[in-house]
C-alpha atoms as one frame of an Amber mdcrd trajectory, in Angstrom:
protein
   0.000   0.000   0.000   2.850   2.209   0.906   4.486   1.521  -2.368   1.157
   2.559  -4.281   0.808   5.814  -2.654   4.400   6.699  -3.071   3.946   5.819
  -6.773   0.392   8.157  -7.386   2.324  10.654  -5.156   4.737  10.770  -7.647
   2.905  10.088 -10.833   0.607  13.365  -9.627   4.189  15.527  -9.187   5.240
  14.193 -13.113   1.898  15.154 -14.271   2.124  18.384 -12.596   5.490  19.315
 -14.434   5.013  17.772 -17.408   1.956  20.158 -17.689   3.716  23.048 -16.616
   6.648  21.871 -19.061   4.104  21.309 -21.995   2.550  25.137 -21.503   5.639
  26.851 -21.197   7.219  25.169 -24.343   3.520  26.032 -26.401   3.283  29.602
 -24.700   2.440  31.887 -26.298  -0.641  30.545 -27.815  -3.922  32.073 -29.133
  -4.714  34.092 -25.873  -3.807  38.252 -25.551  -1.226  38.635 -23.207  -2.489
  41.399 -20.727   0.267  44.003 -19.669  -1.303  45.772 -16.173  -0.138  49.239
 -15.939  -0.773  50.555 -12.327  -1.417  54.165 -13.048  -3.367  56.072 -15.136
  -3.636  56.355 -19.170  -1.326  59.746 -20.271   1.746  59.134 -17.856   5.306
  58.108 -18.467   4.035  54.286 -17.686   1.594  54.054 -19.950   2.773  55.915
 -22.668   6.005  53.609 -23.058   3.866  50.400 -22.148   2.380  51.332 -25.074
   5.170  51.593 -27.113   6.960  48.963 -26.181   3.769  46.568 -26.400   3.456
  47.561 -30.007   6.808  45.737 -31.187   6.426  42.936 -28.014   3.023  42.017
 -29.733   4.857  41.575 -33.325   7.937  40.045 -31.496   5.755  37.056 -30.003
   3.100  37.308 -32.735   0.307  37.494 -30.128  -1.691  40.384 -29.198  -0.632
  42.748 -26.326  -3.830  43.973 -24.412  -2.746  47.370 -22.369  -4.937  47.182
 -18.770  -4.737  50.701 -16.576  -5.495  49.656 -12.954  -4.588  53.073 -11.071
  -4.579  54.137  -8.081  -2.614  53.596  -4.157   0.737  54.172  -5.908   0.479
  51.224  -7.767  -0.567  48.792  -5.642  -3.926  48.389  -6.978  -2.405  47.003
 -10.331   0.466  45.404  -7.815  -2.097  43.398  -5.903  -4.192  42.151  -9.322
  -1.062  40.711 -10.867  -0.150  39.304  -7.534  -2.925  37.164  -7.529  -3.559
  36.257 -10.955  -2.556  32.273 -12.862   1.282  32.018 -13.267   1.309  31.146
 -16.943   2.476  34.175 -18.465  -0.730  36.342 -19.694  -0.380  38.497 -17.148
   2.399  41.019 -16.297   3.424  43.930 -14.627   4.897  46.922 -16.323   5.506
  49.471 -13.329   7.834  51.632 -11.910   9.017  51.460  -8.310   5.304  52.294
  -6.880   4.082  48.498  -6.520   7.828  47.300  -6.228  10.013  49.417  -3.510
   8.620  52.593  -2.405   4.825  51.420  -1.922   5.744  48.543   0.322   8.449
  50.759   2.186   5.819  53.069   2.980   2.939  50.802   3.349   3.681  47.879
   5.762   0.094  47.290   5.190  -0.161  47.298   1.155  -1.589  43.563   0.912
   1.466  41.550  -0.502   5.111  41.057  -0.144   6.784  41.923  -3.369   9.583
  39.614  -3.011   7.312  36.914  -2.490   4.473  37.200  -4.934   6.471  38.275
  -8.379   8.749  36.676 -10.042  10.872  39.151 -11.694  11.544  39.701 -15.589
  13.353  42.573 -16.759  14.433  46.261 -16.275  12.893  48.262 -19.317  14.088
  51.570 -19.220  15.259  54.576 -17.357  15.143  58.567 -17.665  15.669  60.954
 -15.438  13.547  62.765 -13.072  13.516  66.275 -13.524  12.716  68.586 -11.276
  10.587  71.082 -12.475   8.874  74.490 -10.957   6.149  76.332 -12.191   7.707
  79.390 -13.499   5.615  81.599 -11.501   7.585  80.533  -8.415  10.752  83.448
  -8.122  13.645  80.506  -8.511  16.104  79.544 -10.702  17.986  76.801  -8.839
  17.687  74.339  -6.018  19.989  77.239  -3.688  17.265  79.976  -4.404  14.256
  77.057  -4.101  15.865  75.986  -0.276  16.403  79.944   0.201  12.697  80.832
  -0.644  10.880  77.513   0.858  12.423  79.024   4.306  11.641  82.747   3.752
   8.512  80.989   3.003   7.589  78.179   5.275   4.804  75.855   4.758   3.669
  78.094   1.918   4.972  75.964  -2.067   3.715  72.817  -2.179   5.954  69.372
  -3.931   3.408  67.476  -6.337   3.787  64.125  -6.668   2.653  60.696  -8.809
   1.262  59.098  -5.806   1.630  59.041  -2.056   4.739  56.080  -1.722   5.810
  56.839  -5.487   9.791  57.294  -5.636   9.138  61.449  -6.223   6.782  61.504
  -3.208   9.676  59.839  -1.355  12.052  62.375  -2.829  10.081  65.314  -1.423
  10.517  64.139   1.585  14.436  63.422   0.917  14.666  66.804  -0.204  13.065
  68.549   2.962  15.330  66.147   5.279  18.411  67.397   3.147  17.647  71.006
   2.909  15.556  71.044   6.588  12.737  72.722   4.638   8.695  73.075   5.647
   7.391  71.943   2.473   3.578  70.657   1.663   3.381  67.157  -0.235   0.093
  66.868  -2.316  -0.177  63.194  -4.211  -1.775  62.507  -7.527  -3.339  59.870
  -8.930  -0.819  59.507 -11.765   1.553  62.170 -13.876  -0.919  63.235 -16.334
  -3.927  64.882 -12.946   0.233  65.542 -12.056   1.198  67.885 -14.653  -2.701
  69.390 -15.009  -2.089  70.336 -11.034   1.029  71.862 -11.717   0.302  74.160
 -14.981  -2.725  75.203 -13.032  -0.800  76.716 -10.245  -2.126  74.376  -7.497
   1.338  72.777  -6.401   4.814  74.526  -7.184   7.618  71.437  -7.551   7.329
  68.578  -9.019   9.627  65.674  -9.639   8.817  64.260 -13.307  10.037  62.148
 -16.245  11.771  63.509 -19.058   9.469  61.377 -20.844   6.278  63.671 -20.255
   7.770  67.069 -18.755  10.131  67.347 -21.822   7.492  69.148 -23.921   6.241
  71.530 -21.056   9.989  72.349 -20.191  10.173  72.968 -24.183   7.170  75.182
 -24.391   8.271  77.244 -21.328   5.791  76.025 -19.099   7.636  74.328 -16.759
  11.507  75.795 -15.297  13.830  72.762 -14.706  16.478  73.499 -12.036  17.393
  69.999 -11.559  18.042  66.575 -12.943  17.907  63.811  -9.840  20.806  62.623
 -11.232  24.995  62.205 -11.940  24.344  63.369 -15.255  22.995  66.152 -16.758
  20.095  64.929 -19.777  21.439  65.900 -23.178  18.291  67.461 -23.686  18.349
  69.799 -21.311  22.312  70.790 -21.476  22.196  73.721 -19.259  20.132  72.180
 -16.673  22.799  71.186 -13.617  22.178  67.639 -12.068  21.610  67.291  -8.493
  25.265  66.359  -7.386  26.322  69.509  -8.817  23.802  71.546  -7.151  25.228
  70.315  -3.655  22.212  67.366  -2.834  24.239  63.992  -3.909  21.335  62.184
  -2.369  18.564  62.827  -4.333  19.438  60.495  -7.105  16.247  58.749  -8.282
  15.856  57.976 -12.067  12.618  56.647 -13.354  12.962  53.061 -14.560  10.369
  50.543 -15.613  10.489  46.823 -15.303   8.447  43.702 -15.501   7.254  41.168
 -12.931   4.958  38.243 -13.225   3.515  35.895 -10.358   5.480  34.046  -8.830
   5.005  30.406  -9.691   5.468  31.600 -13.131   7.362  28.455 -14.752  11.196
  29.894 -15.909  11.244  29.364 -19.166   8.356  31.373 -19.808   9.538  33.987
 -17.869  13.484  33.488 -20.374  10.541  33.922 -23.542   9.569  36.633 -22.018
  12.921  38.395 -21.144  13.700  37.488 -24.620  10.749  39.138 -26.146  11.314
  42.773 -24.345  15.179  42.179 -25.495  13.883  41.793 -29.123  11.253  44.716
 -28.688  13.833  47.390 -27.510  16.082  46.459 -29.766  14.106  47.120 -32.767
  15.223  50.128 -34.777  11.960  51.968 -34.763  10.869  51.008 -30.888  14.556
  52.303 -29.585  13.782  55.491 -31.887  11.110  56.259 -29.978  11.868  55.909
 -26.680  15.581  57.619 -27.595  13.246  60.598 -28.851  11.571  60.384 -25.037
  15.077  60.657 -23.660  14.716  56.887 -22.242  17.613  54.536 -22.151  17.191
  50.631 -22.920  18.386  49.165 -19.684  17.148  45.497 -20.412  19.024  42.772
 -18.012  18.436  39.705 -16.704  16.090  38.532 -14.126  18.755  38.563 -11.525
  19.647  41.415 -12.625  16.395  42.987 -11.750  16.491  41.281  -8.095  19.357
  42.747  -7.459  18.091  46.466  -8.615  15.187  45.856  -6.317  16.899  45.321
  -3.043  18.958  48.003  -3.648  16.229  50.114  -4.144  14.332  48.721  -1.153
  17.354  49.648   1.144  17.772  52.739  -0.329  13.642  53.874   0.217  13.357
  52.017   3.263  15.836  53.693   4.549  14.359  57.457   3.904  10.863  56.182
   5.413  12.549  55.191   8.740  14.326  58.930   8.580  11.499  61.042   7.671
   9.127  58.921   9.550   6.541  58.798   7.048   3.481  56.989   7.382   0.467
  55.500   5.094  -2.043  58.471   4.924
């Protein structure tokens, strides 16, 4: 009897992995692949999602089905992907929101990244600029720490989302420059950027990718790229090691992440796919036009992006002592 069960226990376990074995060598079959986007349709995330998807669809010859779930940062999209089937039709294209800076300020946020996603690739990155509306009387991060004290309490620091990396800059900058600032969270850049060019907040921390163009037109005043170096767009613009704040480094990136479970050799098509994607001549075009850099790795190499990232934001939480709102 012993023997018998032993043998279903492991016929069951081959029939298990030969299943999983037999999908991942067929995927991707006739079924849209859905790519969740956690924010809002008309921000940096969805805009490249977009383009990207367009050449991923050709690349695996299936169609690409774009799904905005905004809101919380990005955990709402975070938490959908986190629970749905680990056979490759559903992804996660996000930036750090439902990754790092969410969970670091949201003990509470309903999963444990590291646990529920099985990572894919890094994307992209661009730098954050930081942008004032050019009604506010400064030129440079010296005169913006010299006015937010003449003025305490008074300019307000826009941001993507409460827990989004330029929410947790904001409050990097006012530990750095021991400045009363207000934070006011969006849901997304694009109610972002409409806050700003109507005068309701004063700073903002934004992509090249969707400031550029307001920056161009002379609606926005960049004094700073969150960077080491300084966008070749934007030549004149000094980065934020030169202005004297070394710390507030944060370029916006965007990688992928599947459920974990998800068997590995789907998740190698998949990492394969993106490489393809980016590398096409007209996709890289585009994105080069958007000022975003191909920064497509591995899937360790995306683990190990993460934790740094996770020390780095966890770190500023505990400092500032922020808290879920």
């Amino acid at each position: 009897m012993m023997r018998a069960l032993l043998a279903a226990s492991l016929c069951a376990v081959w029939a298990l992995h030969g299943a999983d074995l037999a999908n991942a060598q067929t995927y991707p079959q006739q079924e849209p692949i859905k790519v969740v986007v956690p924010f809002p349709p008309g921000g940096p995330t969805d805009g490249m999602a977009r383009i990207i998807s367009e050449q991923l669809g050709a690349v695996l010859g299936q169609t690409i089905v774009i799904e905005n779930r905004g809101g919380a940062g990005g955990s709402i999209g975070g938490k959908f992907v986190a629970t749905a089937d680990p056979d490759g039709y559903t992804v996660l294209m996000t930036p750090g929101g439902a990754l790092t800076t969410g969970p670091a300020v949201n003990p509470d946020i309903g999963y444990d990244p590291v646990k529920v996603f099985a990572s894919v690739c890094e994307l992209i990155e661009t730098p954050l600029i930081i942008s004032v509306t050019p009604s506010l009387p400064v030129k440079s991060m010296a005169e913006m720490v010299a006015y937010a004290k003449a003025n305490p309490g008074k300019i307000s620091w826009g941001s993507q989302g409460f827990g989004t990396a330029p929410h947790l800059l904001a409050e990097m900058f006012k530990l750095e420059a021991d400045v009363n600032i207000l934070h006011v969270p969006y849901r997304g850049t694009g109610p972002l950027l409409n806050a700003i060019l109507a005068n309701e907040v004063q700073i903002i921390a934004d992509p090249s990718t969707t400031s550029l163009p307001y920056i161009q037109d002379g609606k926005l005043r960049p004094i700073a790229i969150a960077g080491k170096i300084r966008d070749p767009k934007l030549p004149d613009v000094p980065t934020v090691v030169e202005a004297g704040f070394p710390k507030l480094q944060a370029p916006f990136w965007l990688a992928v992440v599947a459920p974990a479970g998800t068997p590995r050799d789907i998740i190698d098509k998949l990492n394969n796919a993106f490489r393809q994607a980016l590398a096409a001549s007209e996709t890289h075009a585009r994105l080069e036009a958007l000022g975003a850099e191909s920064k497509i790795g591995t899937p360790e190499d995306l683990d190990k992006m993460l934790a740094a990232e996770r020390t780095q934001w966890n770190a500023v939480v505990q400092a500032a002592h922020i808290k879920m709102e």
